[in-house]
C-alpha positions as CSV (number, residue, x, y, z in Angstrom):
1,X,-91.7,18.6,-5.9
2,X,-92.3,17.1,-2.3
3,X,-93.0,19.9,0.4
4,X,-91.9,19.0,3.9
5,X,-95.0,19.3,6.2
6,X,-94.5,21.4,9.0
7,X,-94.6,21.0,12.7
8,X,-97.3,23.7,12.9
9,X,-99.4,22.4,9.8
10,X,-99.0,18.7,11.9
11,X,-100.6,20.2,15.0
12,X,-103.2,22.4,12.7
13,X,-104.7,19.1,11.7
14,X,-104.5,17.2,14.7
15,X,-106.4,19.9,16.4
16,X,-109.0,20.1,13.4
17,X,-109.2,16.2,13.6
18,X,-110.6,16.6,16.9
19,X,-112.1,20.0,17.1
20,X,-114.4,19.5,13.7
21,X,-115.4,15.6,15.0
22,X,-116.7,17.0,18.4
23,X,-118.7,19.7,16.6
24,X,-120.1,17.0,14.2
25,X,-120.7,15.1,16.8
26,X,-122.7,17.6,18.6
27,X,-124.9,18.6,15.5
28,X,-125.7,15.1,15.1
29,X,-126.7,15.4,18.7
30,X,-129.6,17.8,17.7
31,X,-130.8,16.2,14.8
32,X,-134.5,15.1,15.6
33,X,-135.2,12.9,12.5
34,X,-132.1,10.2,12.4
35,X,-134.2,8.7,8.8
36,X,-134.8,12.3,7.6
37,X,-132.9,12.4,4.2
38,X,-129.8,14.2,3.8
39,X,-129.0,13.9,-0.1
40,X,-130.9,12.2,-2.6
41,X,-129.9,8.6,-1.7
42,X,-128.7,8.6,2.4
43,X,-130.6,9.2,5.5
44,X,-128.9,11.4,8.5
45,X,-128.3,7.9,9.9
46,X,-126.6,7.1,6.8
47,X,-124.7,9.6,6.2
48,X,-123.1,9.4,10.1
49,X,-122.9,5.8,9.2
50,X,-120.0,6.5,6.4
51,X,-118.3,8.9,8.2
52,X,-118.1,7.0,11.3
53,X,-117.0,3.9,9.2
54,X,-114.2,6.0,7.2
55,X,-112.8,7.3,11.0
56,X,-112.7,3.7,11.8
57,X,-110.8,2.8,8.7
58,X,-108.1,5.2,9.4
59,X,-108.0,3.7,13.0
60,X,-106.8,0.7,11.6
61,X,-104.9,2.5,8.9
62,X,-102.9,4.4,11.4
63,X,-101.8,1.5,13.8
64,X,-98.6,-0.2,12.6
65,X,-99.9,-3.3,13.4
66,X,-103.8,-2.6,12.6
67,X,-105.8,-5.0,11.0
68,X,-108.1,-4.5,7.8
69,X,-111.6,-3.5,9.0
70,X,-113.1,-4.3,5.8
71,X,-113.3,-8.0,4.4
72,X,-111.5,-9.5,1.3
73,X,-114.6,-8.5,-0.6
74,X,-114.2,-4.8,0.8
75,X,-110.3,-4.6,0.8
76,X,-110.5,-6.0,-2.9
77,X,-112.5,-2.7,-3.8
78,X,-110.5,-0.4,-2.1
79,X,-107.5,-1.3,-4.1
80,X,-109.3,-1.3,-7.5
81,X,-111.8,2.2,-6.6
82,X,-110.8,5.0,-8.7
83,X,-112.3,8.4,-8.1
84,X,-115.3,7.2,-10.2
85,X,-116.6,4.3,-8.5
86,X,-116.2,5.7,-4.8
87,X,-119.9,5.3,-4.3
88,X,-119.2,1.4,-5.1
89,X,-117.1,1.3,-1.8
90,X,-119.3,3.5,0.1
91,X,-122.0,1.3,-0.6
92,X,-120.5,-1.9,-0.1
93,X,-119.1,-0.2,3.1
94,X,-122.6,0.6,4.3
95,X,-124.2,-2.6,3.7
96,X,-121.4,-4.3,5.6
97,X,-122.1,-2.3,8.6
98,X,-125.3,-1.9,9.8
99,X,-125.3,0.0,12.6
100,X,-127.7,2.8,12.2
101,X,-128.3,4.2,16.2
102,X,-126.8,7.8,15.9
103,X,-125.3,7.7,19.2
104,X,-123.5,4.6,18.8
105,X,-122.3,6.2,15.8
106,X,-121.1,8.9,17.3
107,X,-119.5,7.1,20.1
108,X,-117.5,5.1,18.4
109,X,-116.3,8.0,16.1
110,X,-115.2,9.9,18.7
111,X,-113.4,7.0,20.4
112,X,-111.6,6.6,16.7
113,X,-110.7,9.8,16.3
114,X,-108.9,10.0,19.8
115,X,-107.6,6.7,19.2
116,X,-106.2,7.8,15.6
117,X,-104.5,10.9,17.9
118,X,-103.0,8.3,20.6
119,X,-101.4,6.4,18.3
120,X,-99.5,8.7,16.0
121,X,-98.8,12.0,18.5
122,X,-95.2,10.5,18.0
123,X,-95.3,9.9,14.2
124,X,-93.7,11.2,11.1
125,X,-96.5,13.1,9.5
126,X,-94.8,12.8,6.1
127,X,-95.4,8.8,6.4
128,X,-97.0,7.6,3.4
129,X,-99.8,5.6,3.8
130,X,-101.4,3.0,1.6
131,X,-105.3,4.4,0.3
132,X,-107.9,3.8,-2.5
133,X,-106.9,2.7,-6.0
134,X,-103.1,2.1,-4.8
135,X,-102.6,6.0,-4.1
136,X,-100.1,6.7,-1.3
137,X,-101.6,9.4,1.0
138,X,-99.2,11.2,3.9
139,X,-100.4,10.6,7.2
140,X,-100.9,14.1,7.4
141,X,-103.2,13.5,4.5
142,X,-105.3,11.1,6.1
143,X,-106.3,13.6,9.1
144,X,-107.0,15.9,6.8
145,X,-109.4,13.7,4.7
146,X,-111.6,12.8,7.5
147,X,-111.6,16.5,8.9
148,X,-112.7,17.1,5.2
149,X,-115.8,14.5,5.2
150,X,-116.7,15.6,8.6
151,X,-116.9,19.3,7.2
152,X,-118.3,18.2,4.0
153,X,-121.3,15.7,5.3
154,X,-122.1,18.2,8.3
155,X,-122.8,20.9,5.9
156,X,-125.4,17.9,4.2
157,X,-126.7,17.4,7.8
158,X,-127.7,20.9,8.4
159,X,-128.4,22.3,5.2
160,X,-131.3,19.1,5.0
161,X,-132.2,20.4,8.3
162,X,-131.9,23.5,9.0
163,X,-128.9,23.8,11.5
164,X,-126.0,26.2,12.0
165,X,-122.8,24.6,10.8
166,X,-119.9,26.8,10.2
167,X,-116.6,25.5,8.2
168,X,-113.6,27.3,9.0
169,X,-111.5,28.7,6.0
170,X,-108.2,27.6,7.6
171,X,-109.6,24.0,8.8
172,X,-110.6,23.8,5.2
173,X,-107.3,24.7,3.8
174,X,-106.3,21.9,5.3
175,X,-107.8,19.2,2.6
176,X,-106.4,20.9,0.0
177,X,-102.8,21.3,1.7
178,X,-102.3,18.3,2.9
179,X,-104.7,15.7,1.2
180,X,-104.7,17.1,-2.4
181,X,-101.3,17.8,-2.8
182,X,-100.4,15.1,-0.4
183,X,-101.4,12.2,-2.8
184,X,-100.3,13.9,-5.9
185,X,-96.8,14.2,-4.1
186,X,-96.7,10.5,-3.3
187,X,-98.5,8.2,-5.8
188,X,-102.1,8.7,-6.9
189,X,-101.7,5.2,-8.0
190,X,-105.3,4.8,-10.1
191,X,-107.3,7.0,-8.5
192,X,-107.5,9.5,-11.4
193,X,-107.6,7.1,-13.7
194,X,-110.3,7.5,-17.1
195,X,-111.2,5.9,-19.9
196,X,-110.6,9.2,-21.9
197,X,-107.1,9.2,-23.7
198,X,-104.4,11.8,-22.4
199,X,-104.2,14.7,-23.6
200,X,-100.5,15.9,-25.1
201,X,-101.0,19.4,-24.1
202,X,-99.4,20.1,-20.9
203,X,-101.8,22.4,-19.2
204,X,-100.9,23.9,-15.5
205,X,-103.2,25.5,-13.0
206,X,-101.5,28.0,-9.9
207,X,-104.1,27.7,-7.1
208,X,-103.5,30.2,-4.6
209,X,-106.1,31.3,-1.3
210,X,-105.0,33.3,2.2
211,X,-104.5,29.8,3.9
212,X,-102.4,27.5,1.8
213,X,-99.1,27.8,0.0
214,X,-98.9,28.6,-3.9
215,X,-99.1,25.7,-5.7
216,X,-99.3,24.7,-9.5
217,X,-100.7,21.4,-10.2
218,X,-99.6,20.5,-14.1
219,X,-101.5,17.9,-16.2
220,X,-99.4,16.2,-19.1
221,X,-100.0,12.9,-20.7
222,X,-102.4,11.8,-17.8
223,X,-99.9,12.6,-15.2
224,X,-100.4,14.8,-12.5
225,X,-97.3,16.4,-10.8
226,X,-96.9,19.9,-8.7
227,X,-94.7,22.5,-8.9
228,X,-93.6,25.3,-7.2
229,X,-94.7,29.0,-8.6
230,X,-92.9,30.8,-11.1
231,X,-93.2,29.1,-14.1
232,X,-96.0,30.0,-16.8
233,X,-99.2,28.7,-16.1
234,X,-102.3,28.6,-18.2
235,X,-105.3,29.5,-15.7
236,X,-105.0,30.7,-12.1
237,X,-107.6,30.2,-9.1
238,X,-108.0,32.2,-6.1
239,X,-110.1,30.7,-3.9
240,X,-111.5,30.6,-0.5
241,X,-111.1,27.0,0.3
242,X,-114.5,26.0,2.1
243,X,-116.2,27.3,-1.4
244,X,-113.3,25.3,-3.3
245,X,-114.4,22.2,-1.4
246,X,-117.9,22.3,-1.4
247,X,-117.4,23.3,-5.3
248,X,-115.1,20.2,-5.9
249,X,-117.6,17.9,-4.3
250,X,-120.5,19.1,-6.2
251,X,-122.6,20.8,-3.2
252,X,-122.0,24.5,-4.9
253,X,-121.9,25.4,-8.8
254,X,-118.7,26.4,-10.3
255,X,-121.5,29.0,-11.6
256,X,-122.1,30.5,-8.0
257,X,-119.0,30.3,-6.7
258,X,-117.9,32.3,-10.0
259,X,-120.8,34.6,-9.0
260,X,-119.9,34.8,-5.6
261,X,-115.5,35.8,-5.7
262,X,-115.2,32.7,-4.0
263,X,-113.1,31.1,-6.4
264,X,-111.8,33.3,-9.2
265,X,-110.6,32.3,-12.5
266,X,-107.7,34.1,-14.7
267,X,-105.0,33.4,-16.5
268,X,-103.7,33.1,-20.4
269,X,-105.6,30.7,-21.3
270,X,-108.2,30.0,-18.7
271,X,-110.9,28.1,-21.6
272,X,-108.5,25.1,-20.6
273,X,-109.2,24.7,-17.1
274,X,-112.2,22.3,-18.0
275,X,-110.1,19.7,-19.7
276,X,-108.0,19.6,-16.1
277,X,-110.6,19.2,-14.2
278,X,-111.8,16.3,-16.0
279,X,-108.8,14.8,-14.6
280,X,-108.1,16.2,-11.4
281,X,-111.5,15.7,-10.0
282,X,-112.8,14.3,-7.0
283,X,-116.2,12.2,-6.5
């Protein structure tokens, strides 16, 4: 199933792609410790380091003509990562690219991100564009990535130091929407790839929140597809897509966001929800 990607849903992430980078970029402005730690292995500095260096990426990525940023070292990686060995890249990325001074960082994100906006206001949203592990990602997609990291890495930023940081439920939506389903539309290439053998059980999951369109991602013999509702599905999850995120990138429990009706699990057979997550996982 492809899903056309609509003229509003193309504006809702340009807008996010700006809005959410000048409200990390102010955060970062307050931060009063750039070598404070932020998780258990990146500094502040660090951690604006990798965002800034993924928004400069996509600079490239978005320009018809754009050159690799990274070397053959670092463009061999991206084409072999797989959802398990991101942090290989993201190290490799940050070695590479020293540049620690948080508002150079933020400088040159900002410039990206306008830059990434210049050069596809007249673009096809829908255009697929090559990303990690041979995947195909819509443009779209690739907005709505980095408005993802930016959410994702500002809530590390101020929950290490105590600052307000807010993630709105329909800028969130837009990860799930438009990157998720994006890539699984186009070709995830090997970026689910395990060593586990598939499973012959087909097992599909309807995901449904306020702020993004039903959906039922099915798992069968390693393959991920999508489907429109209506067919029978084994578990169900209604979820409010900041918690989803944060859950799906290991900053909150599937515990506490159980607890908290954040994202709610039903369905027929809901015990097999684990074995799909195994596979539709994210780092």
């Amino acid at each position: 199933m492809t899903r056309a990607i609509t003229a509003d849903r193309w504006r809702s992430v340009r807008r996010a792609y700006r809005v959410t980078g000048a409200r990390f970029a102010e955060m970062v402005g307050r931060v009063p410790d750039p070598s404070a730690m932020v998780t258990a292995e990146w500094t502040v500095a660090e951690t604006v380091a990798h965002v800034a260096m993924i928004a400069k990426m996509y600079t490239s990525l978005a320009r018809p003509d754009g050159a690799p940023v990274l070397d053959a070292r670092g463009q061999s990686q991206v084409e072999k990562t797989t959802v398990d060995t991101v942090s290989v890249l993201n190290g490799l990325v940050l070695r590479d690219f020293p540049e620690r001074d948080l508002g150079v960082l933020v400088t040159g994100l900002l410039a990206d991100i306008e830059e990434v906006l210049r050069v596809t206001e007249d673009a096809d949203p829908a255009m697929p564009l090559d990303w990690l592990g041979g995947s195909k990602v819509p443009l779209a997609g690739v907005l709505a990535h980095l408005v993802n990291e930016l959410q994702i890495h500002g809530w590390d930023i101020a929950r290490a130091l105590k600052l307000p940081w807010t993630i709105p439920p329909g800028d969130a939506a837009l990860f799930f929407d438009l990157f998720l389903v994006g890539v699984l539309n186009h070709d995830v290439g090997h970026l689910l790839d395990t060593d586990a053998p598939p499973r012959e059980r087909r097992i599909a999951v309807a995901f449904r929140s306020a702020y993004t369109s039903p959906v039922v991602l099915v798992l069968h013999r390693g393959r991920v597809t999508v489907e429109e509702p209506g067919s029978p599905v084994d578990a169900r999850i209604s979820f409010d897509p900041p918690s989803l995120n944060l859950m799906l990138f290991h900053r909150v429990g599937k515990v506490r966001s159980a607890l908290t009706g954040k994202v709610v699990v039903s369905g027929p057979r809901p015990w097999l929800l684990p074995a799909f997550l195994r596979v539709v996982r994210l780092p």
